[in-house]
C-alpha positions in Angstrom: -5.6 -54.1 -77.8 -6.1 -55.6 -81.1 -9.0 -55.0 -83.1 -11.3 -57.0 -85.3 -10.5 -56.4 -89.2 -12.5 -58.3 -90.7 -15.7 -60.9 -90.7 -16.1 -63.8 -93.1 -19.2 -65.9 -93.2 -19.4 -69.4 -94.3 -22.7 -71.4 -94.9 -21.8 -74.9 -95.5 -24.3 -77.9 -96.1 -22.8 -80.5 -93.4 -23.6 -84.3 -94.4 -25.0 -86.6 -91.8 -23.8 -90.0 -91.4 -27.2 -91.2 -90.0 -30.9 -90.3 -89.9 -31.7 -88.1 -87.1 -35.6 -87.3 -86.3 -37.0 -84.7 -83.6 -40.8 -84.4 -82.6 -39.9 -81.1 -83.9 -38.7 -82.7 -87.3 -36.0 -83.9 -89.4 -32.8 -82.5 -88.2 -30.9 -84.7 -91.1 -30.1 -87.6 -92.6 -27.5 -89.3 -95.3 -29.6 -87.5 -98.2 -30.3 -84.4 -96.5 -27.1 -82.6 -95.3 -28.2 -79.5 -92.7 -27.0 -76.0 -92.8 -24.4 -74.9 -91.0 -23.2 -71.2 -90.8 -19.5 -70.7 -90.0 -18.2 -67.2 -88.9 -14.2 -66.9 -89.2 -12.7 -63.3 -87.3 -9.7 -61.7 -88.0 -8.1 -59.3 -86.2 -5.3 -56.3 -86.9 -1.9 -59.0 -85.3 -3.4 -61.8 -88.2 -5.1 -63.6 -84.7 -8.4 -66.0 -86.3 -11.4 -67.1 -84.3 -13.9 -69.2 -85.5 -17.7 -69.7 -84.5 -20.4 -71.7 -86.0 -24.3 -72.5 -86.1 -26.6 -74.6 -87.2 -29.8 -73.5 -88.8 -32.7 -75.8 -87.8 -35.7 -73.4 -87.6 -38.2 -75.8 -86.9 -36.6 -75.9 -83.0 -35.4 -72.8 -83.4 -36.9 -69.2 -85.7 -34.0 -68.8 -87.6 -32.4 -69.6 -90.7 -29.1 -69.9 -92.6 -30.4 -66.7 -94.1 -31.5 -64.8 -91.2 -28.4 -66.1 -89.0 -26.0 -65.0 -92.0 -27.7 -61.8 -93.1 -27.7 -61.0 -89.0 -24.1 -61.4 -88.7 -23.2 -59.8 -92.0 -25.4 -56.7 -91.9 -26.0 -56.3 -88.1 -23.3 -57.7 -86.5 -20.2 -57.3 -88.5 -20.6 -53.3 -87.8 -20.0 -53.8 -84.4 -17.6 -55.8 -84.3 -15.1 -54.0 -86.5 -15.2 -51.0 -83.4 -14.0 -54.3 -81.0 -11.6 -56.4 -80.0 -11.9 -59.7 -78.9 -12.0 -59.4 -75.2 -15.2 -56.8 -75.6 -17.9 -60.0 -75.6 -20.0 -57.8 -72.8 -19.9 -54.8 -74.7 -20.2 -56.9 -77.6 -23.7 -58.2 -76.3 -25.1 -54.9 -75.1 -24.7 -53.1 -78.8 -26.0 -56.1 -80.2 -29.1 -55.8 -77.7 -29.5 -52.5 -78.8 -29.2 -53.0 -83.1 -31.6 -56.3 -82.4 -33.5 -55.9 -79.3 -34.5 -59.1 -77.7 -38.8 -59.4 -77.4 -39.5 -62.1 -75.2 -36.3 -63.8 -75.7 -32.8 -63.5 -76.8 -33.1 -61.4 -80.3 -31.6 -63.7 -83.0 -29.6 -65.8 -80.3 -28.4 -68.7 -82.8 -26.5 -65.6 -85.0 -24.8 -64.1 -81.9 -24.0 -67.6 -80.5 -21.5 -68.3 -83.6 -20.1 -64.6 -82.9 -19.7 -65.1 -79.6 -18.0 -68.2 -79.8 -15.8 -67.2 -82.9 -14.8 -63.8 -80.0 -13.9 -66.0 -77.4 -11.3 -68.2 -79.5 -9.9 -65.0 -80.7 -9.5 -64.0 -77.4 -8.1 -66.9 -76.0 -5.5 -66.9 -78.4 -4.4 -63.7 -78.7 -3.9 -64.1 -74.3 -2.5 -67.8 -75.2 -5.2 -69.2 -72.8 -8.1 -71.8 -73.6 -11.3 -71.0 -73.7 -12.2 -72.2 -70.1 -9.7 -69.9 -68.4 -11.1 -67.4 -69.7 -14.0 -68.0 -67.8 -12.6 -68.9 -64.6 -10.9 -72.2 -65.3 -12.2 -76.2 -65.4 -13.0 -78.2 -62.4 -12.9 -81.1 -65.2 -10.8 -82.6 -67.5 -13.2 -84.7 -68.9 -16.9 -84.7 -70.1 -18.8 -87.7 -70.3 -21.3 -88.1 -73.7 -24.7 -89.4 -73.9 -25.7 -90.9 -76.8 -28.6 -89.0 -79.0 -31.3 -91.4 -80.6 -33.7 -90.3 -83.2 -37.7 -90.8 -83.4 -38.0 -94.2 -85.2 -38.9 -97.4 -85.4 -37.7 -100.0 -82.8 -35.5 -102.1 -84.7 -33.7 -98.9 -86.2 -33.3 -97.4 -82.8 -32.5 -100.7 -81.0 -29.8 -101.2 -83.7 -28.6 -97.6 -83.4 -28.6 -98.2 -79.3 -26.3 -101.2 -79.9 -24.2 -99.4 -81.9 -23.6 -96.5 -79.2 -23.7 -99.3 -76.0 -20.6 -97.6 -74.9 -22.1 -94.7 -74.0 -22.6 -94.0 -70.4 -26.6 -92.5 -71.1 -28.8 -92.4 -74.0 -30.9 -89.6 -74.9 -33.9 -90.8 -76.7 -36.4 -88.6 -79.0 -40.2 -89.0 -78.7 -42.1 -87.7 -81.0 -46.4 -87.6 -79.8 -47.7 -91.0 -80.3 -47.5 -93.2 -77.2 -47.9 -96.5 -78.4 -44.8 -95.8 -80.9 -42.3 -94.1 -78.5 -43.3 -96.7 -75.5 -41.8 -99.3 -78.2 -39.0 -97.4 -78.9 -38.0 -96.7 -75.8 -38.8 -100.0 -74.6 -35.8 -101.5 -77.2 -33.5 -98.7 -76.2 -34.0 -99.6 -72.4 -32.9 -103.3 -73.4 -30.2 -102.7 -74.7 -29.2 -99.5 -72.1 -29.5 -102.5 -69.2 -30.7 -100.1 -66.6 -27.9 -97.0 -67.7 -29.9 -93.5 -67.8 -32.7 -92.6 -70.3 -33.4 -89.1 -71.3 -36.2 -88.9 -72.9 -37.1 -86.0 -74.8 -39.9 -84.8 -76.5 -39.6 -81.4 -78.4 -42.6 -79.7 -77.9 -44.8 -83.0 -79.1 -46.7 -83.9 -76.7 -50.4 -83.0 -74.9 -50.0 -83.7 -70.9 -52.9 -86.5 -70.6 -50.7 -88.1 -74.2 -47.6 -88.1 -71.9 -49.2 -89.7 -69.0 -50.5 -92.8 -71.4 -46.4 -92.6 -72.3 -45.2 -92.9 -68.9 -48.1 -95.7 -67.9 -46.8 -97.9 -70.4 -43.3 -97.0 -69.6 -43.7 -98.2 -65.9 -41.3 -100.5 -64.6 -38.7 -99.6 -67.3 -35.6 -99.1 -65.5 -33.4 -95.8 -65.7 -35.6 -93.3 -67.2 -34.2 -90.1 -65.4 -36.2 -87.0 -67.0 -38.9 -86.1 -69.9 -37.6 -82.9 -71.5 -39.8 -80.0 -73.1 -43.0 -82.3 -73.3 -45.1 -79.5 -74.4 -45.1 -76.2 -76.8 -42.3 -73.7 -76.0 -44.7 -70.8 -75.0 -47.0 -73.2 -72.7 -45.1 -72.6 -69.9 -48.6 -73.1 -67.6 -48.7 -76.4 -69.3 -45.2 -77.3 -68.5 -46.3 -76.4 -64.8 -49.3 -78.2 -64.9 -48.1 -81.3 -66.4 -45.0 -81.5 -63.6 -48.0 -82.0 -60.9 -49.3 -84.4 -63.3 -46.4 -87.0 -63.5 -44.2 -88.8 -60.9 -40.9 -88.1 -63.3 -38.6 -85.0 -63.3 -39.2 -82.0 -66.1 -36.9 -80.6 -67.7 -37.6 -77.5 -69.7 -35.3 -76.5 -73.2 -37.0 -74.7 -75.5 -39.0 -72.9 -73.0 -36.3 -71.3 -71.6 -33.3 -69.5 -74.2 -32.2 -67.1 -71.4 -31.7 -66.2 -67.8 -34.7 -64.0 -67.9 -36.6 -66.6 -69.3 -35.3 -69.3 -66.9 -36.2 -67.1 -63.8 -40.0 -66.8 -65.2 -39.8 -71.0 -65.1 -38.5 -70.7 -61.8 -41.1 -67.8 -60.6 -43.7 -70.7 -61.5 -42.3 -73.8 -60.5 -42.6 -75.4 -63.9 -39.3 -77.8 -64.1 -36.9 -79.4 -62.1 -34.0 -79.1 -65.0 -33.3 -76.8 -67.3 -31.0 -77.9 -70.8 -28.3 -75.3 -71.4 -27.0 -74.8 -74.6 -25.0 -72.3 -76.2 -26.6 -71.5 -79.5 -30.1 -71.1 -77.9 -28.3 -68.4 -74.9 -26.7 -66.3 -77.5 -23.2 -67.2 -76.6 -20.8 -68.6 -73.7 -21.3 -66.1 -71.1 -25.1 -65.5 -71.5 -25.2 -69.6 -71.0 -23.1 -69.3 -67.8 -25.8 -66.8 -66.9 -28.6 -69.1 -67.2 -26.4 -71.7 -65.4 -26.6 -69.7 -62.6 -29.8 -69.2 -62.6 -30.4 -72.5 -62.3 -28.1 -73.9 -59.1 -29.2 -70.4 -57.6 -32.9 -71.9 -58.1 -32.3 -74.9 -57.3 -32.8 -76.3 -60.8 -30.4 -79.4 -62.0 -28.3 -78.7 -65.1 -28.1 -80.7 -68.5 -25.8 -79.5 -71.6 -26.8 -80.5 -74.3 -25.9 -78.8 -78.4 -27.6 -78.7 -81.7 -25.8 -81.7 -83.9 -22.4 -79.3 -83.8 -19.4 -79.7 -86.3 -16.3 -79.4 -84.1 -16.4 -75.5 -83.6 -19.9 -75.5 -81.2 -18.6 -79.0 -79.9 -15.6 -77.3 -78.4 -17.4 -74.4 -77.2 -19.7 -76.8 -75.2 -16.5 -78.3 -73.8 -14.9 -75.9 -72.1 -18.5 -74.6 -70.7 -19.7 -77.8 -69.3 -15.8 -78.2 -67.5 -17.4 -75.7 -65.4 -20.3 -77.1 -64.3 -21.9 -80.2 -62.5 -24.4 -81.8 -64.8 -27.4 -84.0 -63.8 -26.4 -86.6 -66.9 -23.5 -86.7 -69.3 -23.9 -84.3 -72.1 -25.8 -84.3 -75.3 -23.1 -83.2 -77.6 -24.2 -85.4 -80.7 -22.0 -84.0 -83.8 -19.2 -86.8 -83.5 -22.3 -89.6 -83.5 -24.4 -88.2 -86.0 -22.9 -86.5 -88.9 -20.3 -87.8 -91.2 -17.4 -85.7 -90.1 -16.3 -83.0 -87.9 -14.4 -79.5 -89.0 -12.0 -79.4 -86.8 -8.6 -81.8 -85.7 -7.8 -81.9 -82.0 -10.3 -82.8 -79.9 -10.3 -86.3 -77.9 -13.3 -88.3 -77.7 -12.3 -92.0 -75.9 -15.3 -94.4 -75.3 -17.8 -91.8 -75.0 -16.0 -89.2 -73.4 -14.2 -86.0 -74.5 -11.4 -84.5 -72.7 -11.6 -80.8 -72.6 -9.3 -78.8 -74.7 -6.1 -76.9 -73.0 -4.4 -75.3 -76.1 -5.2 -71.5 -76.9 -8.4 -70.5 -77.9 -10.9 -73.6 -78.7 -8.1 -75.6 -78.7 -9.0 -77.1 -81.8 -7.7 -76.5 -85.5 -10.5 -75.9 -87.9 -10.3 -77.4 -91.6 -10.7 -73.7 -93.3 -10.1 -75.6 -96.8 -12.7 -77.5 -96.1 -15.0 -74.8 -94.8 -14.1 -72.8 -97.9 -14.5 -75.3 -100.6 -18.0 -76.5 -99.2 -19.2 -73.0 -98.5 -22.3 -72.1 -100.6 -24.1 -69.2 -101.8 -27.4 -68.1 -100.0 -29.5 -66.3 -102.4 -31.2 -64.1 -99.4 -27.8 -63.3 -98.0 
């Protein structure tokens, strides 16, 4: 079976096309591209599979340094004993060299190796990516468009600009007066389609409930997601007996483990799956099955991905019935993607059936933009 040779590592500033605000923070804007770290495998037959990760450590612990200092000193050993196919055995090594705490340990650097393993291996059996995991039930996946914290005329323009979506997901950010405005221009534009709201970790439960007072009557507003802190999972309980509308938790939950603890105390209705924050395909489909197994809805949802991680997402969420249509932003919100292939029609991407990802990366790109870290 052929073996890995070789692992490259590419951090790359990607450019944003517009501003995009979290309660967390700024995630980017036209000034202020965000770091990206792209992984490129090779193996002995010539066989390339690429991953990729954003660093955004105010959602998330790590950095372009730590995620590219991970995969080069940690990771790379272990993958040069394995071969594509070995993602299981890949995972339990890598559990060993960086043993998870809490959570996943360093699940944003594994998550670009894992994804870079799985287009190897799709390849190399001439397969996409989904049949590798048992096979679509979808061709399609709807998108939901992703609106940043701001003020009402920039986010009712940017809703007007995105009406063809089928949902909007709109970021709140911990003051009510100024969300309840902004979400009051999305909603009349969205004329009654879904509304995600999401809150990154910004908001106090009593906060919320002045939120969702003044957001009465507003039509569509399916979920709040991750109101509170990360680690306040008894708040995240507490405020779901507090409030009429659906929780959904995100940042609270990185893992199966860690979704079964949400479950054990009854603390969301959803749960958001994404890839980088489960360490990889497989450990997401994990938590996915957590989820219908506990009666939890699913959302899918990514972290402002280049082409690579937008794939990835892809063929996962063919898989699996979500609550809305996916939060997969990086076609919306940055300037351009890495990679040729993929259709995206009216807000909706049709999952990839060639080899691999099914997408062709722009390594000439990749190359020229990479940069030097000065911790890595």
């Amino acid at each position: 079976m052929s073996r890995i040779t070789a692992v490259d590592v590419f951090p790359v500033a990607v450019p944003f096309a517009r501003r995009f605000v979290l309660g967390s923070g700024t995630v980017g804007t036209p000034d202020r591209a965000g770091l990206v770290i792209f992984v490129r495998l090779t193996t002995e037959d010539g066989v390339v599979g690429w991953g990729e990760q954003r660093a955004l450590p105010s959602w998330s612990y790590e950095t372009a340094e730590t995620i590219a200092v991970v995969i080069k000193r940690h990771l790379a050993p272990i993958l040069l004993q394995l071969s594509p196919f070995d993602v299981e055995l890949f995972h339990a090594r890598a559990n060993r060299r960086l043993a998870p705490s809490v959570s996943g340990g360093f699940p944003f650097a594994r998550a670009a190796v894992d994804i870079a393993l799985h287009d190897a291996a799709g390849k190399l059996a001439g397969l996409p990516v989904h049949a590798l995991l048992g096979g679509r039930v979808r061709d399609t996946v709807p998108l939901c468009s992703a609106i940043g914290v701001g003020e009402p005329s920039a986010v009712r323009e940017h809703a007007r600009a995105s009406a063809h979506y089928p949902a909007f997901k709109v970021k709140i950010g911990g003051d009510p007066a100024a969300d309840a405005a902004a979400v009051t221009a999305v909603a009349e534009v969205a004329g009654g389609k879904p509304i995600w709201l999401d809150a990154n970790q910004s908001y106090r439960p009593s906060a919320l409930r002045h939120l969702l007072s003044a957001l009465r009557g507003i039509p569509g507003i399916h979920c709040v997601e991750q109101p509170v802190p990360s680690t306040d999972l008894l708040g995240l309980r507490r405020l779901r007996s507090m409030i009429d509308l659906p929780v959904a938790v995100d940042e609270g939950s990185f893992t199966a483990q860690d979704l079964a603890r949400v479950l054990r105390l009854d603390a969301a209705d959803l749960v958001v799956l994404k890839i980088c924050k489960s360490g990889g395909i497989r450990n997401a489909l994990k938590t996915a099955q957590v989820a219908l197994a506990g009666g939890l809805e699913v959302l899918g949802s990514g972290l402002t991905d280049c082409g690579i991680g937008f794939a990835a997402a892809l063929h996962l969420f063919s898989q699996l019935e979500l609550a809305l249509p996916a939060e997969l932003n990086g076609p919306e919100l940055l300037s351009g993607l890495y990679v040729d292939k993929l259709d995206i029609v009216s807000a909706v991407a049709t999952v990839p059936t060639a080899p691999g990802l099914g997408v062709e990366v722009d390594e000439e790109r990749i190359r020229a933009e990479s940069t030097d870290l000065s911790f890595a």
